[in-house]
C-alpha positions in Angstrom: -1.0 -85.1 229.6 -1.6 -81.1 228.9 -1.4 -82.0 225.1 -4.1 -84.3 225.4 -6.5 -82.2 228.0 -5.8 -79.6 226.0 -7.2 -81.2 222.4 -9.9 -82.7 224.1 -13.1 -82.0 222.5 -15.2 -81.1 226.0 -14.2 -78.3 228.3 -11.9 -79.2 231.3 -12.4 -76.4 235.0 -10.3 -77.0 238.2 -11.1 -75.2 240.9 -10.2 -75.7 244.5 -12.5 -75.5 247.5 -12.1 -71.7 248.1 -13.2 -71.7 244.7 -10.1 -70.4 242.9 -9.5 -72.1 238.6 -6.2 -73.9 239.4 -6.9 -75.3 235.3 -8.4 -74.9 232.5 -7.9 -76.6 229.1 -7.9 -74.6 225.3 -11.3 -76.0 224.7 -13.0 -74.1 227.3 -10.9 -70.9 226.7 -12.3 -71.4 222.8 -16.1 -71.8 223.9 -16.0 -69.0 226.2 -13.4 -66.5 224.4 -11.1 -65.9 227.5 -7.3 -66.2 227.5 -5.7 -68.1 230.3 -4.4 -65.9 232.5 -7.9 -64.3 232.7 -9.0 -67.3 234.4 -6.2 -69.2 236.2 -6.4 -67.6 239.7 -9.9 -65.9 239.6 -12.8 -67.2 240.7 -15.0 -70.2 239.2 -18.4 -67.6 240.2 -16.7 -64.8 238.0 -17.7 -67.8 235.1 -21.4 -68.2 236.6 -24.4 -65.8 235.7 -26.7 -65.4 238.8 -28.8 -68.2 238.5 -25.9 -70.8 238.2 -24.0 -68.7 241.0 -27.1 -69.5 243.4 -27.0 -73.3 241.5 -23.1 -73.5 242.5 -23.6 -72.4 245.7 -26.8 -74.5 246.9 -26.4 -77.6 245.1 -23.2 -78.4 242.8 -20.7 -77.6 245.1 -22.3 -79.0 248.6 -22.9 -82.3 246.5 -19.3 -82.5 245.8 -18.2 -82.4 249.2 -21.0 -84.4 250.1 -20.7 -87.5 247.5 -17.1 -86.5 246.0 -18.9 -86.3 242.5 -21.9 -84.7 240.1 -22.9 -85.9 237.5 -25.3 -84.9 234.3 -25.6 -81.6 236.3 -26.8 -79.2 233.6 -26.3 -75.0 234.3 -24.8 -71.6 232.2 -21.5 -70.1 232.0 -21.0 -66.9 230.9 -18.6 -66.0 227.7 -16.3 -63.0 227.8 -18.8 -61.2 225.7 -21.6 -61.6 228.3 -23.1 -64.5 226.0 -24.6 -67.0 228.1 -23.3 -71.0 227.2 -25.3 -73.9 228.5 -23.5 -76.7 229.2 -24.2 -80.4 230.8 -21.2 -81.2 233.5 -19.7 -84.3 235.1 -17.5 -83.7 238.1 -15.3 -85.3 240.4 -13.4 -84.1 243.9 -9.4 -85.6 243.7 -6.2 -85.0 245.7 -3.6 -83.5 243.1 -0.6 -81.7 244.5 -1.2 -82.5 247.8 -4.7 -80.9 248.0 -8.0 -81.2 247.2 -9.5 -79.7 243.8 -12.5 -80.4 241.9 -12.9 -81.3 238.2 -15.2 -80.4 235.8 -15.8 -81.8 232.4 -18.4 -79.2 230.6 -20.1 -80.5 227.4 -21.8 -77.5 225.2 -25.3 -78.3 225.0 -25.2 -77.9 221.2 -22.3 -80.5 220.8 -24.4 -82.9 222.7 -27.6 -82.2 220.9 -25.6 -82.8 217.4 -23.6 -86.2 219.3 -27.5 -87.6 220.6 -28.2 -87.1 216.6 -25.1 -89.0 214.8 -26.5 -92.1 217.4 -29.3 -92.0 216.6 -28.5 -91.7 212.9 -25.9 -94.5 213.5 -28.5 -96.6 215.3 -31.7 -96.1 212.0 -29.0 -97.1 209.5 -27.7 -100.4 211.5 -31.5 -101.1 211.9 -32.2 -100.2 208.6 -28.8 -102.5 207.2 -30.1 -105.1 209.8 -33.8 -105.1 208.1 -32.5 -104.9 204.6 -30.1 -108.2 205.3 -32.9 -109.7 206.9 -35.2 -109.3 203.5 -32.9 -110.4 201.0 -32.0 -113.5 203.3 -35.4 -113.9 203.1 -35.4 -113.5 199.2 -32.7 -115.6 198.6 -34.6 -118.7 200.3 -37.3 -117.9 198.3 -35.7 -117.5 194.9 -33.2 -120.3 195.6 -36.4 -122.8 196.8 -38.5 -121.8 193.8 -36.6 -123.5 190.9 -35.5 -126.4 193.4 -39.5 -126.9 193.6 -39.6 -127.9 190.0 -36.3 -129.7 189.9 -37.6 -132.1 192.4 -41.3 -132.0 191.5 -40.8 -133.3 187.9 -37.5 -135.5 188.9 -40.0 -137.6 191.1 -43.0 -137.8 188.6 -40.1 -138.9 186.0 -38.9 -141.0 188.9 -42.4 -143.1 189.3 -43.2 -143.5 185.5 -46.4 -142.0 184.7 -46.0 -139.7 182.0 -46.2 -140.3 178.6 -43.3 -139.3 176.5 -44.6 -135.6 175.9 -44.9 -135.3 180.0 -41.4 -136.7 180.1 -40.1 -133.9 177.7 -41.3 -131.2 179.5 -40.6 -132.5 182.7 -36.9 -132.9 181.1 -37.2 -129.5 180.2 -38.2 -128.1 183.6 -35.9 -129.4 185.3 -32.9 -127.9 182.7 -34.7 -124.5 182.7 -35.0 -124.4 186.7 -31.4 -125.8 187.1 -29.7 -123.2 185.1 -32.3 -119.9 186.9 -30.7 -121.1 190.5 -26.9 -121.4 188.6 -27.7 -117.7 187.6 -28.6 -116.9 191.6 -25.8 -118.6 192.3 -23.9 -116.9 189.8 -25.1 -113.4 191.3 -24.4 -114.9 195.0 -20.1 -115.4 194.1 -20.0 -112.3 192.1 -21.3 -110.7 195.3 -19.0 -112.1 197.6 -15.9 -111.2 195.5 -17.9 -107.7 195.2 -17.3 -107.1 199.0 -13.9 -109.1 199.2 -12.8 -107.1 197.0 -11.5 -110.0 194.7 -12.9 -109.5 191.0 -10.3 -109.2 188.6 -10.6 -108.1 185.0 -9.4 -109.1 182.1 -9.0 -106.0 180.4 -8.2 -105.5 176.8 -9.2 -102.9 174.0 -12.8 -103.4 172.9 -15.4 -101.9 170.7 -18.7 -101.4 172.6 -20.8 -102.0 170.1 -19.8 -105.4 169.9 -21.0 -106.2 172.8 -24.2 -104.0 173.0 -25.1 -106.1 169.4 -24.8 -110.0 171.0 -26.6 -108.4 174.0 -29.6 -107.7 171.9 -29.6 -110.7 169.4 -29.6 -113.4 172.7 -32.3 -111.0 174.4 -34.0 -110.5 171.5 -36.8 -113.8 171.3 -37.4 -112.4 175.1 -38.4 -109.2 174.1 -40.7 -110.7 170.9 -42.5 -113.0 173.1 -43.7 -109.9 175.1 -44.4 -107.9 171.9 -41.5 -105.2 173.2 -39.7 -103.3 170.2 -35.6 -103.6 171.3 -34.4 -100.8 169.2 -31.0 -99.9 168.7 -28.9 -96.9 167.7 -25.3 -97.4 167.5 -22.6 -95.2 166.7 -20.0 -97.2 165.3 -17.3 -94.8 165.5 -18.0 -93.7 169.1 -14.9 -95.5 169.9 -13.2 -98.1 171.8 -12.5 -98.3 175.4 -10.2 -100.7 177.7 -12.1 -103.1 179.3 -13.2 -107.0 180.3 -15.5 -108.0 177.2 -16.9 -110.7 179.6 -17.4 -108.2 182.6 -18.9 -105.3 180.3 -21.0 -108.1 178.5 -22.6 -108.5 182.6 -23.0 -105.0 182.3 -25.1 -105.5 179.0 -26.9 -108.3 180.2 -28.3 -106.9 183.1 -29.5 -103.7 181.7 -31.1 -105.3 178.6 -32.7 -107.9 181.1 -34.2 -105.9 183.2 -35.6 -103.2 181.0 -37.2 -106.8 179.1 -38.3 -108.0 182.4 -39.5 -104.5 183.8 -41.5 -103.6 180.3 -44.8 -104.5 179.6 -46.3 -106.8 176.5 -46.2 -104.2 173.4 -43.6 -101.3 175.2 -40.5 -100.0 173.9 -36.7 -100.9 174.9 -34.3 -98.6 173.5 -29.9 -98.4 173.3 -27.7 -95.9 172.0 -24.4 -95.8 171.7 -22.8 -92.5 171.0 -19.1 -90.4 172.1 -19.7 -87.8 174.3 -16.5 -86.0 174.4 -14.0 -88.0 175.7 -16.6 -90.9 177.0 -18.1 -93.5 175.5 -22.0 -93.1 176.6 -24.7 -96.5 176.2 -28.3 -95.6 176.9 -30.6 -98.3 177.9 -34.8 -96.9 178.2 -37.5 -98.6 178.6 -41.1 -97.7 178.8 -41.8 -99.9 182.0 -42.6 -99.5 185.4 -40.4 -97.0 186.4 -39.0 -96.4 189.6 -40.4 -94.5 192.6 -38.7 -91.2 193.9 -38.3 -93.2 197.5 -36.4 -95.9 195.9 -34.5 -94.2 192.3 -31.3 -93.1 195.7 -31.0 -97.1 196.2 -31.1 -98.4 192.5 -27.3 -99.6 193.0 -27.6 -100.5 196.4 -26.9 -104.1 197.9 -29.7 -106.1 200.3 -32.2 -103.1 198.6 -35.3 -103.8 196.3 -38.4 -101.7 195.5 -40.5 -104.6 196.5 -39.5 -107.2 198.9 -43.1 -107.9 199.7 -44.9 -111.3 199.2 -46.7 -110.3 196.5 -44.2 -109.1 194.2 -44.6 -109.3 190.6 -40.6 -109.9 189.8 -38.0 -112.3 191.1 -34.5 -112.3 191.3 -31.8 -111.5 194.3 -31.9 -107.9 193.4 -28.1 -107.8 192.4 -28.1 -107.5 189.9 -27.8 -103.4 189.5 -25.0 -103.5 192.7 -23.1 -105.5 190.8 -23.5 -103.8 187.3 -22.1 -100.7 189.3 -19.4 -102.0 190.9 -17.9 -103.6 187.3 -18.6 -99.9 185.7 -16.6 -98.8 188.2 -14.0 -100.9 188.3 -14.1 -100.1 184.6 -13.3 -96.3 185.7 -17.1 -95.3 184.5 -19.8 -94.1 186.0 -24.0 -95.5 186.2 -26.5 -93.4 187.0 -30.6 -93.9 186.7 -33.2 -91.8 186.0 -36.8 -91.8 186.1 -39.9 -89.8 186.0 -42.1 -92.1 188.3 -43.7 -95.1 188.5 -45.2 -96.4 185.1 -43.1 -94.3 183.8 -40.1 -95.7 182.5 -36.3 -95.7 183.3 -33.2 -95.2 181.7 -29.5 -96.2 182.8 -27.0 -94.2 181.3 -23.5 -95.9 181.4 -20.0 -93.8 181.1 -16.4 -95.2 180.1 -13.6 -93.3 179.0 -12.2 -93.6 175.8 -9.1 -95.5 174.8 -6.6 -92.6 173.9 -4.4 -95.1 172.9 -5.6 -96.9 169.9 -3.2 -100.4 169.4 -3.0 -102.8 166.4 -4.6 -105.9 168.5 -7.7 -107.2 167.4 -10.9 -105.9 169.8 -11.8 -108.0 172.1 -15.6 -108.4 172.7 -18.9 -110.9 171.7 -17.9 -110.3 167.9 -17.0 -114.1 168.1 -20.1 -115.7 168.9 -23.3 -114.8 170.5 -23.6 -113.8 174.0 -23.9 -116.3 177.0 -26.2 -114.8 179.6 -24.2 -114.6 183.1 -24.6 -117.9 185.5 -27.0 -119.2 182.9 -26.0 -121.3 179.9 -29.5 -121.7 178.2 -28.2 -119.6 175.5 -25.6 -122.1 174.7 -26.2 -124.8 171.7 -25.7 -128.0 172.9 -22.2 -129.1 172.0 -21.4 -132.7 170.3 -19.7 -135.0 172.9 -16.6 -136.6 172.0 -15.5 -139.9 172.1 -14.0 -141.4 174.7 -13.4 -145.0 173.6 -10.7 -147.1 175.6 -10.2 -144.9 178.2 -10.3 -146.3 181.4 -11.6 -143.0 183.7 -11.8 -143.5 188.1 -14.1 -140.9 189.7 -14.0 -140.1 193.3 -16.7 -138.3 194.8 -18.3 -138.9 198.6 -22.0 -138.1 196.8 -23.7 -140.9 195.4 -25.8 -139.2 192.9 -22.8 -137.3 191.2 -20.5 -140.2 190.8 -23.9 -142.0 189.1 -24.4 -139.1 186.9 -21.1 -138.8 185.8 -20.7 -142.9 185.2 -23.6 -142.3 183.0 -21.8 -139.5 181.0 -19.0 -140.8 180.4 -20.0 -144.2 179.7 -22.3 -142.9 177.0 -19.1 -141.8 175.9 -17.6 -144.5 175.6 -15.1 -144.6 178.7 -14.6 -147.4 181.1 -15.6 -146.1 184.8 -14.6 -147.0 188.3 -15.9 -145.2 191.1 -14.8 -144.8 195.0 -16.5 -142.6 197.6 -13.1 -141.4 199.6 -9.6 -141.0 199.1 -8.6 -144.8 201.1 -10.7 -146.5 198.2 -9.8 -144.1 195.5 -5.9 -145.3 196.1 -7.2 -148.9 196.0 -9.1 -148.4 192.7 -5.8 -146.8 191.2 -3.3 -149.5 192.3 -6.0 -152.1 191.2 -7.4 -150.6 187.9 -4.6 -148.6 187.1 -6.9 -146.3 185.4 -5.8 -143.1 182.6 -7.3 -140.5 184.2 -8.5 -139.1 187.6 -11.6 -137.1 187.9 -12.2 -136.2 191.7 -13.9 -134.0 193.8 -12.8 -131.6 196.4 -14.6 -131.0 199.2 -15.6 -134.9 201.2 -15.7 -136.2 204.1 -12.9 -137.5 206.3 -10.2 -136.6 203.5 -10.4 -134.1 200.8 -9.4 -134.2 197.4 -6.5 -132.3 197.8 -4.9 -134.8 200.2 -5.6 -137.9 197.8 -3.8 -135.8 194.7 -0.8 -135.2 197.1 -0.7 -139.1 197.8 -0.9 -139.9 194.2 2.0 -137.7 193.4 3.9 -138.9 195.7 3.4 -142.3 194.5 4.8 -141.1 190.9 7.6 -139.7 192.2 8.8 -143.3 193.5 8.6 -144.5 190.2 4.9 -145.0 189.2 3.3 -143.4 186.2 1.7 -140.2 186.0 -2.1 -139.8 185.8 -3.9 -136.8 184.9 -6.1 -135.6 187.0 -9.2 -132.8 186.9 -10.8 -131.3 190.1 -14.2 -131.2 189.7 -15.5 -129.0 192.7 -18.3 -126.3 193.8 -15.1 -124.6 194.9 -15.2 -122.2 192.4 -13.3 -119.3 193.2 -10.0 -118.0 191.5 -8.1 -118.9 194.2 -10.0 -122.3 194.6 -8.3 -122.6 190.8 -4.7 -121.4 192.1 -4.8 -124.1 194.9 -6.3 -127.1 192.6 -3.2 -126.5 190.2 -0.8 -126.0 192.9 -1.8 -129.6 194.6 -0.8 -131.2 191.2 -4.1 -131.5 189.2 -3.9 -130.6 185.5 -7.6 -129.0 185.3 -10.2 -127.1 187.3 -13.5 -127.3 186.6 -16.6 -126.1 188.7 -19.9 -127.5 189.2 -22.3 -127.6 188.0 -20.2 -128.7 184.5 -21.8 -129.3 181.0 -21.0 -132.7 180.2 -19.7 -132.0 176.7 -17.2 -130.2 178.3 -15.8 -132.5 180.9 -15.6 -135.6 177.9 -13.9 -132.8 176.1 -11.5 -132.0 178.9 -10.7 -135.7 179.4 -10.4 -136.1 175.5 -7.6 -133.3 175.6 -6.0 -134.4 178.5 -5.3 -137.5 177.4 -4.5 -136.9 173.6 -2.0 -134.8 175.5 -0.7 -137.2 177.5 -0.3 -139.6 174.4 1.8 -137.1 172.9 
């Protein structure tokens, strides 16, 4: 119990009723520069200046006979020195040892000034956190709404028949546009999550920067001509390579080069150098747009934070896009930093990432392969040719209407033979009944999921019956979502939204495979 009086951080005074200190703890002795023998045994007034003497005498000690207690009572002590000390004091009269004493607890004025501060700080930051969350809940309704506005404006005008073929291409082309902007929000929204869950992983692997600063620029490159904005490049090609995720740092690439685009007005500049800056690799990405305030350059990287969350802004997006770009760098063992002169001024982010010391014979990985899919968005991706599916026989369970008719439609074009159920009670039915080649179901529906229907079918095979592949096809996209799907017996995982050429592709495999 004396340990802990003793470490407290406020002052501790026990004095009896003839006034004599019966206690005193090492904070007190340290705010007024007394040792304890000085004290123990004199006389709380030989503490008190004149004014607190009269105080002590008229007031604080009368009203602790009176009520047993005192509290906020604020007065001086006096330090060995002569110093006076204010100090704010809640006390209590107690039987201990068979008499009556009375304790004091003695703030220093100053410690309660600088504690009244930190809440106060503590309470403008949870508002100020509160406020932010609030704006980019806001955002996100907004920026997620905004593409399903044209997604289910031209759907109904194709829907009701009244445009000509020419209306009907652009409405198709709408809707593909707008569908793959809210996968990129979406996109943005999971890398978030795993952001704060601390659940991204990299892929890491030796890789030449350039590489991925030069498929960067050649996908973002009809972007920046529409505007009229020069993308300029200089590259050091022997700056050389670091360890890292080619997709991750390709993010990184993406969402610099993006921004500057989107940021830059028709006929400015956007600029990236590459170069070694002694044992760093150093990319350089300026623009000559807007800039960024003083007020706001501190919160570039910050989550829920945007230079403009009014109604009138002229730029969408989440506004991850730079929180997330850090956190990679980071995880990359780098550094980001942004400058800026001012508003309509320009910006550049300057990205660090140490050097590989140790240079191995493995091919770098990077974009060197093929051009550069933009994160969450796959309108840089050619359309692929869809394979054929002829003779396959393919069931599809999904408790959503609308995606078992869409994916009937894909694969039928494809030439498979489709039967559909809407739960795992008639999925079993159609595979006893149609004995179909391969199982394509979802995950998350009502009343029984898709992981209870693949544990049903395998234990079906393993009394005798044949074994079906099967693919998850789920919005349950995480790695772990993956982990579980594989676990539960299905051969494949594949998240929504998918490209159709690549689901007939996956069945294809699967059941070449299976033929094998």
């Amino acid at each position: 119990m004396d340990e802990l009086l003793n470490t407290a951080p406020c002052g501790f005074l026990s004095f009896t009723d003839d006034g004599l200190i019966a206690l005193v703890n090492d904070t007190l002795l340290g705010l007024l520069g007394h040792g304890r023998d000085e004290l123990v045994g004199s006389h709380v007034e030989s503490l008190l200046p004149v004014a607190s003497r009269i105080f002590y005498q008229t007031h604080l000690f009368p009203i602790l006979k009176l009520h047993g207690r005192a509290e906020e009572v604020y007065f001086t002590l006096r330090a060995k020195g002569g110093a006076e000390v204010p100090v704010l004091a809640n006390a209590a009269r107690r039987e201990r040892g068979g008499a009556l004493v009375n304790d004091c607890v003695l703030m220093h004025m100053r410690q309660r000034d600088q504690y009244e501060d930190e809440i106060l700080r503590a309470r403008r930051e949870a508002e100020e956190a509160t406020r932010a969350k609030d704006e980019f809940l806001a955002i996100v309704s907004h920026e997620l709404r905004t593409p399903l506005t044209a997604v289910l404006g031209w759907s109904r005008m194709l829907r009701v028949g009244n445009l000509d073929e020419r209306g009907a291409a652009r409405a198709l082309e709408a809707i593909e546009r707008n569908a793959e902007s809210q996968n990129q929000l979406i996109g943005d929204l999971l890398d978030f999550s795993r952001i704060i869950s601390g659940k991204i992983r990299l892929d890491v692997g030796r890789l030449e920067p350039a590489s991925v600063i030069h498929a960067a620029i050649e996908v973002l490159t009809p972007a920046a001509d529409a505007k009229g904005i020069r993308l300029q490049s200089v590259l050091d090609p022997k700056a050389g390579p670091v360890s890292g995720d080619p997709e991750r740092l390709q993010q990184v690439m993406w969402n610099l080069l993006s921004n500057a685009v989107k940021f830059t007005p028709r006929g400015g500049r956007v600029q990236v150098r590459l170069e070694r800056v002694d044992s760093s690799v150093e990319i350089t990405v300026s623009d000559t747009g807007s800039g960024i305030s003083a007020e706001f350059l501190p919160y570039v990287f910050e989550r829920f934070r945007q230079s403009d969350t009014t109604t009138t802004r002229r730029h969408g997006g989440l506004g991850l896009g730079m929180a997330i770009t850090r956190h990679i760098v980071e995880l990359h063992g780098g550094t980001i930093r942004a400058e800026s002169p001012g508003e309509g001024l320009g910006a550049t982010f300057v990205v660090r990432l140490p050097v590989m010391i140790i240079h191995t014979a493995e091919p770098p990985a990077g974009a060197t392969s093929g051009p550069l899919t933009p994160p969450g968005g796959e309108g840089a991706r050619p359309p692929a040719l869809m394979a054929r599916l002829d003779g396959l026989r393919v069931l599809v369970v999904d408790d959503e209407r609308d995606a078992r008719e869409l994916l009937t439609a894909v694969l039928t074009q494809s030439g498979a033979q489709v039967t559909t159920a809407s739960g795992v009670a008639e999925a079993l039915g159609e595979l006893r009944a149609a004995k179909p080649d391969l199982l394509v179901s979802d995950i998350e529906m009502a009343h029984e999921d898709g992981y209870s229907l693949i544990r049903k079918v395998r234990a079906a095979e393993a009394e005798g019956g044949p074994r079906i592949p099967a693919i998850a096809l789920t919005a349950h996209a995480r790695p772990s979502d993956r982990l579980r799907a594989l676990s539960e017996g299905f051969q494949l995982h594949m998240p929504k939204p998918v490209e159709p050429a690549e689901l007939v592709l996956a069945i294809a495999n699967l059941c070449h495979s299976r033929r094998q």
